[in-house]
N, C-alpha and C positions, 0 to 999 in steps of 0.2 A: 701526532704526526700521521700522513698518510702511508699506507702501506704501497709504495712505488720505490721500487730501483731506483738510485739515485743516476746510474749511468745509462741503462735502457731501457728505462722505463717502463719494464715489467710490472702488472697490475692485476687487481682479484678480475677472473672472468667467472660470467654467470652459467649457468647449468644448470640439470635436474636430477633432485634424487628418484630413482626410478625401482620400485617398491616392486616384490614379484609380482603382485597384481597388474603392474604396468602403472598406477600410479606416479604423476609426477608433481614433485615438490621442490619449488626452485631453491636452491644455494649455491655458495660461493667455493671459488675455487681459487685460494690463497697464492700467492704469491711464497716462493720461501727466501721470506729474508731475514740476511744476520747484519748487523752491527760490525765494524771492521774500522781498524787504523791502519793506514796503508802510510809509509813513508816514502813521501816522492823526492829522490836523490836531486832533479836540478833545482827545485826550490827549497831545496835543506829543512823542510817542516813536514809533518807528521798532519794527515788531515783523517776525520772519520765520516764513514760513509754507510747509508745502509744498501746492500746490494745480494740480489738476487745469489742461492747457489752457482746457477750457471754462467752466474758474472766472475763468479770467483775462479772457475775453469778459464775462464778465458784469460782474465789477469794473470795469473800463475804459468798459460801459454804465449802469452804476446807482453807481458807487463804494467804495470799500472799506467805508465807515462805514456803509452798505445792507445789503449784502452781510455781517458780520460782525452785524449786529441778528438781518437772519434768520438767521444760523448759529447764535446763541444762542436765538433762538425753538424753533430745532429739534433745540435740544442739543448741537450737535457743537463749541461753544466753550465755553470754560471759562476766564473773564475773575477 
């Protein structure tokens, strides 16, 4: 599977490792994603999702059933 947020679509960006010589050599800059079962209370079922750490700040502030309206607002679910 791809390494993407499944709710905002958070993705690896490119960058350079920059050597004290001032050399640069391009690499990636990961995304941090966990694996997660989130139970959402109006549809009574348990779904798993892979999402960003600072997906999971946000879930834990505003809620899963918040947080997945605007992932559908913005496209990236697909209920």
């Amino acid at each position: 599977m791809s390494r993407v947020c499944d709710l905002t679509g958070k993705k690896a960006m490119t960058g350079n490792n920059v050597s004290f010589s001032n050399k640069k050599n391009k690499r990636k800059f990961n995304a941090n994603l966990l694996t997660k079962k989130f139970y959402i209370p109006e549809e009574d079922r348990w779904v798993t999702l892979k999402v960003a750490a600072s997906t999971l700040k946000t879930i834990n502030k505003k809620g899963i059933s918040a947080v997945l309206k605007d992932a559908a607002a913005n496209g990236y679910v697909v209920k």
